[in-house]
C-alpha positions as CSV (number, residue, x, y, z in Angstrom):
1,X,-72.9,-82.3,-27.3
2,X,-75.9,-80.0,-26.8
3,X,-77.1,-78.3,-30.0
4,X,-76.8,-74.8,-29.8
5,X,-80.0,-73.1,-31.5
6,X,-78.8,-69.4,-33.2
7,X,-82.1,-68.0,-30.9
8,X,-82.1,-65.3,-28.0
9,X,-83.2,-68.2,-25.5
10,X,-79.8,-69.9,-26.8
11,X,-77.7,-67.4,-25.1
12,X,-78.7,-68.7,-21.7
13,X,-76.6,-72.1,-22.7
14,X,-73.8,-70.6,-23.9
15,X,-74.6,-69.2,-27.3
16,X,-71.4,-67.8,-29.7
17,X,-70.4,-64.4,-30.0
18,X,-71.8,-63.9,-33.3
19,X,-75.6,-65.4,-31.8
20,X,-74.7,-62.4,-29.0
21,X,-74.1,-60.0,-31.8
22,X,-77.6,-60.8,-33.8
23,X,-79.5,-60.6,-30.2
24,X,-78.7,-57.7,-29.6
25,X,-79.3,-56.2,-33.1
26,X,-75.7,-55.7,-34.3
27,X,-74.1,-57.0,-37.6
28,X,-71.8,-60.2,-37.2
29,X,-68.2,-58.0,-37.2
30,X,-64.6,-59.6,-37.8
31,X,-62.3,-61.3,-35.0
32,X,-65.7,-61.1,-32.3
33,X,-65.1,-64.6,-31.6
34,X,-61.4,-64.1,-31.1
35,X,-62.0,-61.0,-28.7
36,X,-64.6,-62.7,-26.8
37,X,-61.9,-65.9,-26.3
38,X,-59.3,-63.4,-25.2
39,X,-61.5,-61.6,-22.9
40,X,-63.3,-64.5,-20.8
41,X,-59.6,-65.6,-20.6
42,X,-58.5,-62.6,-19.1
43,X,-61.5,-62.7,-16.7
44,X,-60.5,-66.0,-15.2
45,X,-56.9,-64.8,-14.9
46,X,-57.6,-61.9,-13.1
47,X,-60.0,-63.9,-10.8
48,X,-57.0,-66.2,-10.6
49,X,-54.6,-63.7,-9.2
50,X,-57.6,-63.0,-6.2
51,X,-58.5,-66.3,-5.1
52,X,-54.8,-68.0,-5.0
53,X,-52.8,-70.7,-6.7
54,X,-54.7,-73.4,-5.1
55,X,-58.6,-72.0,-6.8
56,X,-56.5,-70.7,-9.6
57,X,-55.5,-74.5,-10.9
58,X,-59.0,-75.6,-10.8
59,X,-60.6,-72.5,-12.5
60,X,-61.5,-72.7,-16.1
61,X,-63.0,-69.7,-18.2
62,X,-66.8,-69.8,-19.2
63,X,-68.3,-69.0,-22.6
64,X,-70.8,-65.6,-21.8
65,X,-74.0,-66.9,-20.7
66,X,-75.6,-64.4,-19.3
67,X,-75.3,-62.8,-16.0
68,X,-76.1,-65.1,-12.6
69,X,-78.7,-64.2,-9.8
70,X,-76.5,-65.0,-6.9
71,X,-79.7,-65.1,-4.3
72,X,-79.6,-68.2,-4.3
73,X,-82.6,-69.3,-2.2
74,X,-85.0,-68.0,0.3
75,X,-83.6,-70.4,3.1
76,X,-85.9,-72.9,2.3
77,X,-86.8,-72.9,-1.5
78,X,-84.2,-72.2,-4.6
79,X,-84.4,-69.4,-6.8
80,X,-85.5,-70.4,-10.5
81,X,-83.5,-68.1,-12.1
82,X,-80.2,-69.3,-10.4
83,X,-81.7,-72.5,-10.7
84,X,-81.7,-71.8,-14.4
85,X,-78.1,-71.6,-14.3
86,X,-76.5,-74.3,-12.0
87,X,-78.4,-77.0,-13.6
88,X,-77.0,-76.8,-16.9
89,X,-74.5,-79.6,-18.8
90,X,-70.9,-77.9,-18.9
91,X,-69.2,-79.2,-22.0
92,X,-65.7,-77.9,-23.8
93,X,-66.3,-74.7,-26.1
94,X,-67.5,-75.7,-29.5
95,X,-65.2,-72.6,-30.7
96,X,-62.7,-71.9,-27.8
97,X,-59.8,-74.1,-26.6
98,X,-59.8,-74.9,-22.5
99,X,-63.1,-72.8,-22.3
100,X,-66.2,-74.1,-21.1
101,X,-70.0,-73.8,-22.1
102,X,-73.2,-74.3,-19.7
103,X,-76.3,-75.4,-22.0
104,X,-80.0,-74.9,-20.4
105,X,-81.8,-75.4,-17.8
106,X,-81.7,-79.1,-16.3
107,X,-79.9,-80.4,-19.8
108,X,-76.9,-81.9,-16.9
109,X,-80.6,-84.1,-15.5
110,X,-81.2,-84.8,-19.3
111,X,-78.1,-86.1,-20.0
112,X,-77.4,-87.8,-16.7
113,X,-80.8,-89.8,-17.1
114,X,-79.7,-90.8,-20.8
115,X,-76.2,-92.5,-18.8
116,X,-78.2,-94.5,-16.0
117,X,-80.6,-95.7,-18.7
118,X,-77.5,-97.0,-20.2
119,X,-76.3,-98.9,-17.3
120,X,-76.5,-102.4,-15.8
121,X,-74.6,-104.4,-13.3
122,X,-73.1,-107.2,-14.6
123,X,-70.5,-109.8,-13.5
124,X,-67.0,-110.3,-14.9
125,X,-66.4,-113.5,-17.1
126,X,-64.5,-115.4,-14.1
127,X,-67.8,-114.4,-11.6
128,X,-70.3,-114.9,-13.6
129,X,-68.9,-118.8,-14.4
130,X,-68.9,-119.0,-10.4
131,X,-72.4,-117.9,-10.4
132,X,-73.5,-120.4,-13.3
133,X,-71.9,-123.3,-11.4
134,X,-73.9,-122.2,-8.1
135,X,-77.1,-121.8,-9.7
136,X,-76.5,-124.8,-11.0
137,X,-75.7,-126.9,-8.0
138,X,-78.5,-125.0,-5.9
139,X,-81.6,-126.3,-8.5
140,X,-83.1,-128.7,-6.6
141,X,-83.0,-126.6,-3.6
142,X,-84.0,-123.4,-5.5
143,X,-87.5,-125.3,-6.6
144,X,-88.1,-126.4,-3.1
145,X,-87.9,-123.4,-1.9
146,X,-90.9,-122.0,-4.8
147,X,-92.7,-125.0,-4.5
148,X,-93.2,-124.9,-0.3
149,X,-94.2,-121.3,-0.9
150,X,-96.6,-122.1,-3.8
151,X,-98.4,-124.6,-1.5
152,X,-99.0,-122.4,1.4
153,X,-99.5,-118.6,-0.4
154,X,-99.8,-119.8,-3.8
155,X,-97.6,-118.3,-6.8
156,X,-96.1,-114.6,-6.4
157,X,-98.8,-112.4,-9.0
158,X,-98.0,-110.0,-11.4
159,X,-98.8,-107.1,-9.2
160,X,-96.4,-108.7,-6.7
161,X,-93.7,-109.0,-8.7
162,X,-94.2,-105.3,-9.9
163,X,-94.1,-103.8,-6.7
164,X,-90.5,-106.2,-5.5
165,X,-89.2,-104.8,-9.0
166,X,-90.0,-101.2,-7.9
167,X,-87.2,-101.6,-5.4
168,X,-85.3,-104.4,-6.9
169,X,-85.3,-105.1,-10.8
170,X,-82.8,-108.1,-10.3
171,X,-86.3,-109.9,-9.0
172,X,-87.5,-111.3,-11.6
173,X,-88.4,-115.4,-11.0
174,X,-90.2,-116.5,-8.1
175,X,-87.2,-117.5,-6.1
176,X,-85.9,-114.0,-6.2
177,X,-89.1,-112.7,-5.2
178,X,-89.6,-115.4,-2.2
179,X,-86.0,-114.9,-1.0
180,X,-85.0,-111.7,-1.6
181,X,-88.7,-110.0,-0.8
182,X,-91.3,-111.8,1.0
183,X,-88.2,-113.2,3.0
184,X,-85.4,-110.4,3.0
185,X,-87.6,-107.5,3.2
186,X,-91.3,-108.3,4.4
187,X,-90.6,-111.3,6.8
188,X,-87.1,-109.1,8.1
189,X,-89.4,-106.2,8.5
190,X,-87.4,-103.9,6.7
191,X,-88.5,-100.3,6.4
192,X,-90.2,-99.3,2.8
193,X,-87.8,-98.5,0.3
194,X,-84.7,-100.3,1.9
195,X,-82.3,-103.2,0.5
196,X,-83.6,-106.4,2.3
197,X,-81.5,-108.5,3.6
198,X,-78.5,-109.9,2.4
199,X,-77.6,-113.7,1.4
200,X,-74.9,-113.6,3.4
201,X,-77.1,-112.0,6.6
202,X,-79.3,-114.9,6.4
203,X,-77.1,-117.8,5.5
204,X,-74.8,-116.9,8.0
205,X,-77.9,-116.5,10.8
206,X,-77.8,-119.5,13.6
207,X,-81.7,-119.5,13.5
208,X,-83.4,-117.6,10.4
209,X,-86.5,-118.0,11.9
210,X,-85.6,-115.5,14.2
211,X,-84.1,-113.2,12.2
212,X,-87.7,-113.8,9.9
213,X,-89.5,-112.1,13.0
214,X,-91.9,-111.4,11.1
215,X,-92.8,-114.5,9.4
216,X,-96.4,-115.8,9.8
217,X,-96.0,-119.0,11.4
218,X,-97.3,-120.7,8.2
219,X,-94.0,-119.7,6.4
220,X,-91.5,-122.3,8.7
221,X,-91.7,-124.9,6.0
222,X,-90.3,-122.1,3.3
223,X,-88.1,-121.1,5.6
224,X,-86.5,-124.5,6.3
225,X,-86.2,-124.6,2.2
226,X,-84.8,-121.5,2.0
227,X,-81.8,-122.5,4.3
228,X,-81.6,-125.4,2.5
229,X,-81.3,-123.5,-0.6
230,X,-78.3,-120.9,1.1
231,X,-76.2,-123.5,2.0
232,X,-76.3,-125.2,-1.6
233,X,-75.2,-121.7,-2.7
234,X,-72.3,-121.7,-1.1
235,X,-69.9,-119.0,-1.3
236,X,-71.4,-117.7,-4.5
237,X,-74.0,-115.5,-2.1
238,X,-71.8,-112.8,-1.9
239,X,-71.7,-112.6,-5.3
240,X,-75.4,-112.8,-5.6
241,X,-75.4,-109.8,-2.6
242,X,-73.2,-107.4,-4.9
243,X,-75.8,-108.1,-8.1
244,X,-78.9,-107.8,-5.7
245,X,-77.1,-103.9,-4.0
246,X,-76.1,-102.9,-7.0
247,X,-79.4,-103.4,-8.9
248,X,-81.0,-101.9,-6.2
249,X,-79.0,-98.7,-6.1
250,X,-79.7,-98.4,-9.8
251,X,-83.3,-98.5,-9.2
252,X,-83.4,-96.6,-6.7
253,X,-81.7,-93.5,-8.2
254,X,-83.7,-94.3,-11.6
255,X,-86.5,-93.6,-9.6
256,X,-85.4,-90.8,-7.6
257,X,-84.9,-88.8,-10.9
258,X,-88.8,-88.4,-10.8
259,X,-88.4,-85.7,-8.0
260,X,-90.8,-85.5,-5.1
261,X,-91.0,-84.3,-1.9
262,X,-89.8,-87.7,0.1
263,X,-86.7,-88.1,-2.4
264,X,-84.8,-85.1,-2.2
265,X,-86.7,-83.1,-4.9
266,X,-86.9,-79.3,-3.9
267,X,-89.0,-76.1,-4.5
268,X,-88.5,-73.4,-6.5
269,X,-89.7,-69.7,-6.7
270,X,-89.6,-66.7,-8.6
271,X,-91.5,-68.0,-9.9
272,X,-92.7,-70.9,-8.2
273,X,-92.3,-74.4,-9.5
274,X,-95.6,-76.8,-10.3
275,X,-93.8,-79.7,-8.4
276,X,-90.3,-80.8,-7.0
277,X,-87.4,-80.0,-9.3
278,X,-84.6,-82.3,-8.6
279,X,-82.5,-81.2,-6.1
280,X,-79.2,-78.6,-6.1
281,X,-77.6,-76.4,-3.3
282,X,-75.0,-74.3,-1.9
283,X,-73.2,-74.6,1.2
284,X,-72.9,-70.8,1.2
285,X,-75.4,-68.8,2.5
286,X,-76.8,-66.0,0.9
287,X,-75.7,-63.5,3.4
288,X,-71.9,-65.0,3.2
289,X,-72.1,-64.7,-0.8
290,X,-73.3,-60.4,-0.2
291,X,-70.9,-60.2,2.7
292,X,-68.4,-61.4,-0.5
293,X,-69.3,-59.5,-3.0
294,X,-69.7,-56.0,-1.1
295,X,-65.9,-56.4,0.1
296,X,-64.2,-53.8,-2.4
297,X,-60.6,-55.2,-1.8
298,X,-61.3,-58.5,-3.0
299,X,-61.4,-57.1,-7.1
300,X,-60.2,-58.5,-10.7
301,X,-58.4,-55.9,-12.5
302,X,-58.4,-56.4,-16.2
303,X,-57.4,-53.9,-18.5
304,X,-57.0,-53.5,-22.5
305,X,-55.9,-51.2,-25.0
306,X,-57.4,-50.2,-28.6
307,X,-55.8,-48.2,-31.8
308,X,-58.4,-47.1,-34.4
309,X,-56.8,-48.6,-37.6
310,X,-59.4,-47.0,-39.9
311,X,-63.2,-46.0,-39.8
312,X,-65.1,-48.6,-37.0
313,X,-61.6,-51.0,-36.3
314,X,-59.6,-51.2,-33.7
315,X,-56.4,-53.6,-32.8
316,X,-57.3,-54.6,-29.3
317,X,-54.5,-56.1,-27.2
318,X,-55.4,-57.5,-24.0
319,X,-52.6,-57.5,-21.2
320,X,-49.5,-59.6,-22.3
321,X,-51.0,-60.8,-25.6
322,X,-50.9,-59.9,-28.6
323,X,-52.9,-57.7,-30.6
324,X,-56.8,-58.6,-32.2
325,X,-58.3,-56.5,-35.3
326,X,-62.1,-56.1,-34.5
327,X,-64.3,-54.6,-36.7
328,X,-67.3,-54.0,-34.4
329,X,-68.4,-51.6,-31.6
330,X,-65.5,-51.4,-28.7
331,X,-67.7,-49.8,-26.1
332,X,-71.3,-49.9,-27.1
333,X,-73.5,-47.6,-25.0
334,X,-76.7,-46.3,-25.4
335,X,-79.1,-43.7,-23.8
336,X,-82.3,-44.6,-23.9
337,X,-84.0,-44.4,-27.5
338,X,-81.8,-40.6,-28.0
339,X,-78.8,-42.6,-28.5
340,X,-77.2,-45.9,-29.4
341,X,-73.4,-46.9,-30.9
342,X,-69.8,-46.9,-29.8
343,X,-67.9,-44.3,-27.2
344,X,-65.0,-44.9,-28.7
345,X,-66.1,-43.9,-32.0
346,X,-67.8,-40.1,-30.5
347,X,-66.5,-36.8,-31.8
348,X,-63.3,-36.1,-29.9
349,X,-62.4,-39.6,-28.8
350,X,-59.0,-39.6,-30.7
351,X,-57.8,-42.9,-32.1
352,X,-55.7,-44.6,-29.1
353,X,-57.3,-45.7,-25.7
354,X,-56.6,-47.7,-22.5
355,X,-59.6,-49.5,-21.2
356,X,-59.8,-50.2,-17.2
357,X,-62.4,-52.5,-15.8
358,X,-62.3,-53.2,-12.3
359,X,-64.7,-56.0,-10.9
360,X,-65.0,-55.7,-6.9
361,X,-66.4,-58.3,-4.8
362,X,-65.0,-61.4,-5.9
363,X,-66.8,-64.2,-5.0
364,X,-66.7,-67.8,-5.3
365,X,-70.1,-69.9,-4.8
366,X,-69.9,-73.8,-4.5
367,X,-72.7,-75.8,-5.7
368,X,-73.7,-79.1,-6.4
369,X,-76.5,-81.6,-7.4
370,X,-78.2,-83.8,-4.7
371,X,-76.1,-86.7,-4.0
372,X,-77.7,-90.1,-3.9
373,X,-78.1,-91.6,0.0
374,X,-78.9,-94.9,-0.4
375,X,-78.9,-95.2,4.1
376,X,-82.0,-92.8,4.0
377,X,-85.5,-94.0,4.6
378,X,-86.7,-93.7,2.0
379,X,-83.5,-93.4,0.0
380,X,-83.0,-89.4,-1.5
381,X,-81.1,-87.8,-4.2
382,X,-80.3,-88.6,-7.6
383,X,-76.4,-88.0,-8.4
384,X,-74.0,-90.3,-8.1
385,X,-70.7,-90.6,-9.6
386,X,-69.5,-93.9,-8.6
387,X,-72.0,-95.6,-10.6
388,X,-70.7,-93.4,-13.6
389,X,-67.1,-94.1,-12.9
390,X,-67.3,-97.9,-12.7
391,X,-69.2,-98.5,-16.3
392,X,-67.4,-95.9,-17.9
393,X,-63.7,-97.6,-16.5
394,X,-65.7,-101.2,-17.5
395,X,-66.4,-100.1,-21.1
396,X,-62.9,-99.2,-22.0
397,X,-61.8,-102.0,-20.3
398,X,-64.1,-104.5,-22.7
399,X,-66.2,-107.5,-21.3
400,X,-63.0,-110.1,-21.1
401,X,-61.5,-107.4,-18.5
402,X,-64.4,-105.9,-16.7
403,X,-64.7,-106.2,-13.3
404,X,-68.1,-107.5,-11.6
405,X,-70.2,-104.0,-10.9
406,X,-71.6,-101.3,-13.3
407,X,-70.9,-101.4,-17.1
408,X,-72.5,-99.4,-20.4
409,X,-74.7,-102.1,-21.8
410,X,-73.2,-101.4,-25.0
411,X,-71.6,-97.8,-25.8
412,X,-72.6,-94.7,-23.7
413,X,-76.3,-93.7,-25.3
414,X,-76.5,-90.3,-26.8
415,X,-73.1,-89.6,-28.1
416,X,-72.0,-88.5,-24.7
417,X,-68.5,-87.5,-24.2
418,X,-67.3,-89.1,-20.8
419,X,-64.2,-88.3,-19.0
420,X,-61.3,-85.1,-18.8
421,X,-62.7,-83.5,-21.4
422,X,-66.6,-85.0,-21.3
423,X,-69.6,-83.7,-19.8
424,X,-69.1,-81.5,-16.2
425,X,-71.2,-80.2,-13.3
426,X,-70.2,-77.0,-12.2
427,X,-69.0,-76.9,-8.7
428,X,-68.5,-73.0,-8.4
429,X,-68.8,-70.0,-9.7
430,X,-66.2,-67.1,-9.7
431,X,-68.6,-63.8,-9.7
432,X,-68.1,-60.2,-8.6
433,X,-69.7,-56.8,-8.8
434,X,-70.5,-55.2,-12.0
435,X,-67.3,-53.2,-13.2
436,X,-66.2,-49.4,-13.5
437,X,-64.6,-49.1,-16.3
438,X,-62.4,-46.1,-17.1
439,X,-61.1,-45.0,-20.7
440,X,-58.2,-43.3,-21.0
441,X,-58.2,-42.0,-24.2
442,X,-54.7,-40.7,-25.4
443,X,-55.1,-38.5,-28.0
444,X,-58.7,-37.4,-27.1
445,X,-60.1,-34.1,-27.1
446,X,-61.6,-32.9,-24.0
447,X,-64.1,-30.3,-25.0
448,X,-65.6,-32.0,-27.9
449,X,-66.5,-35.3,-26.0
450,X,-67.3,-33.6,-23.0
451,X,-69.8,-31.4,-25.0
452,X,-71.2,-34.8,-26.4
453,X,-71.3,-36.6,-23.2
454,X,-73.0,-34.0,-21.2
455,X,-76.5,-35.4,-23.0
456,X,-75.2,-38.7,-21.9
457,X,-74.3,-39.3,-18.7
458,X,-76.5,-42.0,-17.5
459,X,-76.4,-44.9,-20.0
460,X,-76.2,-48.6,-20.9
461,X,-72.9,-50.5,-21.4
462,X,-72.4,-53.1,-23.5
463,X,-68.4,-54.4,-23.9
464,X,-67.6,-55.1,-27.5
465,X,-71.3,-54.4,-28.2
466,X,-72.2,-57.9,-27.5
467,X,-71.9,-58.6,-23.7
468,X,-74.1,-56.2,-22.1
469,X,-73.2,-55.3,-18.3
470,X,-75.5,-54.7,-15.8
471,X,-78.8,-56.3,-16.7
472,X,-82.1,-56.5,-14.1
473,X,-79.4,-55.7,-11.2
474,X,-78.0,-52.4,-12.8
475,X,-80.5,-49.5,-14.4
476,X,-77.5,-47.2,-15.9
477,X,-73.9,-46.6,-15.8
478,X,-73.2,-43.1,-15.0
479,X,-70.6,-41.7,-17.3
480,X,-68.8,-38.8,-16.4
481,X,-65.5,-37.7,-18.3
482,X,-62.3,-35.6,-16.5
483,X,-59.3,-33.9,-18.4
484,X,-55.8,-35.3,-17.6
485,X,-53.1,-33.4,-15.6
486,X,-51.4,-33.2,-18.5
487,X,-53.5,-31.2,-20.6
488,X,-53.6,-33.9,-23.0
489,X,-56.2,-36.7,-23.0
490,X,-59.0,-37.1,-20.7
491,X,-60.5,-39.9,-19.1
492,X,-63.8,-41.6,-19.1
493,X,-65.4,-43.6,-16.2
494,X,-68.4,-45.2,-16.1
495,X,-69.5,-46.2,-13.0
496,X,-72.1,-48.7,-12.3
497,X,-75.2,-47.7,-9.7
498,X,-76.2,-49.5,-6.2
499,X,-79.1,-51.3,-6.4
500,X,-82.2,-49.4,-6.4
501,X,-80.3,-46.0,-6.8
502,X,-81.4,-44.9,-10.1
503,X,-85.5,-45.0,-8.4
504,X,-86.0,-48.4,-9.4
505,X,-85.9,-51.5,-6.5
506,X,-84.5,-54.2,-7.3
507,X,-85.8,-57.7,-5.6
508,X,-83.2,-59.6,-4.7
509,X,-84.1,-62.4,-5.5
510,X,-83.5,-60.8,-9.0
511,X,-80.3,-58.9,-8.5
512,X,-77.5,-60.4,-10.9
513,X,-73.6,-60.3,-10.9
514,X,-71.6,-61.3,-13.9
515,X,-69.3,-64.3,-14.2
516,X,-65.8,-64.4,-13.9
517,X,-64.8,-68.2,-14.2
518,X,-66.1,-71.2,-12.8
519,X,-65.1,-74.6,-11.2
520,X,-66.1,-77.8,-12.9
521,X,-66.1,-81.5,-12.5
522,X,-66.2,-84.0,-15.3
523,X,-68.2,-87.3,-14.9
524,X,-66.6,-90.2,-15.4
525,X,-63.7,-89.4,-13.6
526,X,-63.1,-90.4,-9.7
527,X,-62.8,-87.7,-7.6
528,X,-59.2,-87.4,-5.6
């Protein structure tokens, strides 16, 4: 599991509560990590009740890690910052039960990489004894076949044998390189980067020197041996083909996890990238995800309420749950450098309140990591969750039981948790507009907060004093406060600006929303 490093840059992979509280220059205060568990659950239930039973299932709540620049690219590039995000490892909270947290930039790559390092294709007992037997019975025919080619092109060199392993690591004695690559690739005229042909292609072809078409008339005597050699194989060549593809495909994404521009890798800006970052997307454009999150009706509703106990504690209850001493700031705000602490804690704020936060906008974003083609020319992308799925379900099944394919050489490298509750991708994110929030407070008194307030009405919010809302996309909240119809109580609101309204334009490329829940998918479990 990704170490978490108690450091401001560790908030952006999923830091804890109290690393929130010391970045933001507040003392660690009692039951924070409680009230932050209780309120990312509450997000993703009322994000639930908007997007319907069938998104609700799948939802899961997200550890705060920071806010996410929904822009996601330029329509041809992908934005850095979002980037940032999407390409982290999701892994089960360190300190919350069925929450998840999202580590750093590219750490899913890092960890993905450690896997395929970890994997080879390898046959099951009862195939590999059918194998033996064939490569057995096939000897004389094998160095026949090494031997014609010797005499007319000499042996295959070092450099040779480099360049058939690029593509295929399985070649790695000279028949493998005569058959499988001056044969099933360069004679076959396959395209650069392609599986040549199969044993079973050629074995089964009424005249291989026709499918050869581009043999060199000097090869005909190899050619004659390597028929030979495919009928003394037998039926063992379609085991010999599945060894062959599968190393291939291992290779292949191995070396499509050095991105460049041919393979799938992609661009980034703001800022720009030095070279191709491997590749993610959306298949939501960014004018669907605005026309989302400017629809009003489409909100999360989540609400709380909080009794002063004594001087700087509240109980907090969230909706149908029970109640949460907290000893730190409830509604941290601050006004520039005139002001900085807790609303709730101002002259004439009384010591009950209901707390209102209404997210409009609701939003869910798909994405997902470049999927490994392996029909392309050349072949592109890196992910692939077969592969994954195979040696993970081989390993548990132990070498008498594994089937023929993909298998951990011997346990998964890096202390990688595979499976339901393993490392995740995540396949969406639940987001929204930024909040107003309204306070109710009870037993307030009008005229002494509103005296207060009236120095303060454009300010900074930060919810429990630890998760700041707004950020780049948001200058100030503007707080205005209105006495109840009652005559006893008033109401606060604080209500968060459009973009660019406070005399400040913000790019949007840089514009942020927060994050309500998200969509994941564990690796090493096959998708339905």
């Amino acid at each position: 599991m990704t170490e978490r490093r108690q450091s401001p840059m560790a908030l952006k992979a999923g830091g804890r509560a109290s690393s929130l509280y010391a970045a933001e220059g507040f003392d660690d205060a009692n039951g924070q990590a409680e009230l932050a568990a209780s309120y990312i659950t509450q997000l993703r239930e009322q994000a639930a009740t908007v997007l319907g039973s069938t998104v609700a299932a799948t939802l899961v709540p997200v550890e705060y890690n920071g806010d996410f620049n929904w822009s996601w690219t330029d329509g041809i590039n992908v934005n850095q910052l979002t980037y940032n995000y999407i390409s982290g490892a999701v892994t089960p909270s360190e300190t919350q039960a069925d929450t998840v947290q999202i580590a750093g930039q590219g750490t899913l790559a890092l960890m993905y990489q450690q896997l395929i390092n970890g994997i080879a294709w390898q046959f099951s007992a009862a195939d590999n004894a059918v194998q033996q037997t064939a490569m057995t019975n096939s000897q004389t025919q094998a160095t026949s076949v090494v031997t014609a080619y010797i005499g007319v092109y000499g042996a295959p060199t070092a450099a040779q044998m480099t360049a058939a392993q690029a593509i295929n690591p399985y070649i790695t004695q000279p028949i493998d390189y005569i058959v499988l690559y001056a044969a099933g690739i360069q004679w076959a005229g396959i395209a650069k980067g392609l599986p040549g042909l199969s044993l079973t292609t050629m074995q089964g072809a009424a005249n291989l020197r026709m499918l050869l078409q581009y043999a060199p008339p000097s090869a005909q005597p190899v050619i004659q041996a390597i028929v030979a050699y495919l009928n003394a194989l037998g039926g063992a060549v379609r085991l010999f083909d599945m060894q062959s593809l599968g190393n291939y495909t291992l290779q292949q994404i191995k070396n499509n996890l050095t991105p460049n521009t041919t393979n799938g890798g992609i661009s980034l800006f703001n800022p720009p990238s030095a070279g191709p970052a491997l590749g993610y997307s959306s298949n939501m454009t960014t004018s669907a995800i605005l026309q989302d999150l400017n629809n009003v009706s489409q909100k999360a509703t989540l609400s709380f309420t909080a009794q002063k106990t004594q001087s700087s504690s509240y109980n907090v209850a969230f909706q149908g749950s029970a109640g949460l001493s907290f000893g730190g700031a409830l509604l941290n705000i601050s006004a520039g450098t005139s002001f900085k602490g807790d609303v709730a804690a101002q002259q004439g704020s009384g010591s009950s309140m209901t707390i209102t936060m209404v997210y409009p906008g609701v939003t869910i974003i798909p994405f997902f990591p470049t999927g490994y083609q392996g029909t392309a020319v050349p072949t592109t992308g890196w992910f692939y969750e077969p592969i994954l799925n195979q040696a993970w379900s081989n390993l548990q099944a132990g070498s008498a039981a594994a089937e023929s394919g993909f298998t951990f050489v011997n346990a998964i490298p890096g202390g990688i948790t595979l499976g339901a509750d393993g490392l995740a991708y995540i396949k969406a994110l639940v987001v929204s507009g930024y909040p107003t929030i309204t306070v109710d407070f009870a037993q307030g008194e009008y005229a002494s907060f509103s005296s207060w307030l009236s120095t303060h009405t454009s300010v900074s919010v930060s919810l429990f004093g630890f998760i700041p809302l707004g950020g780049s996309s948001v200058d100030t909240y503007t707080a205005s406060a209105s006495q109840s119809s009652s005559g006893t109580g008033f109401s606060l609101t604080l209500t968060p600006p459009a973009a660019g309204s406070q005399g400040q334009t913000i790019p949007v490329a840089n514009q942020t929303v927060p994050v309500l829940a998200a969509q994941t998918f564990p690796l090493g479990v096959s998708q339905a």
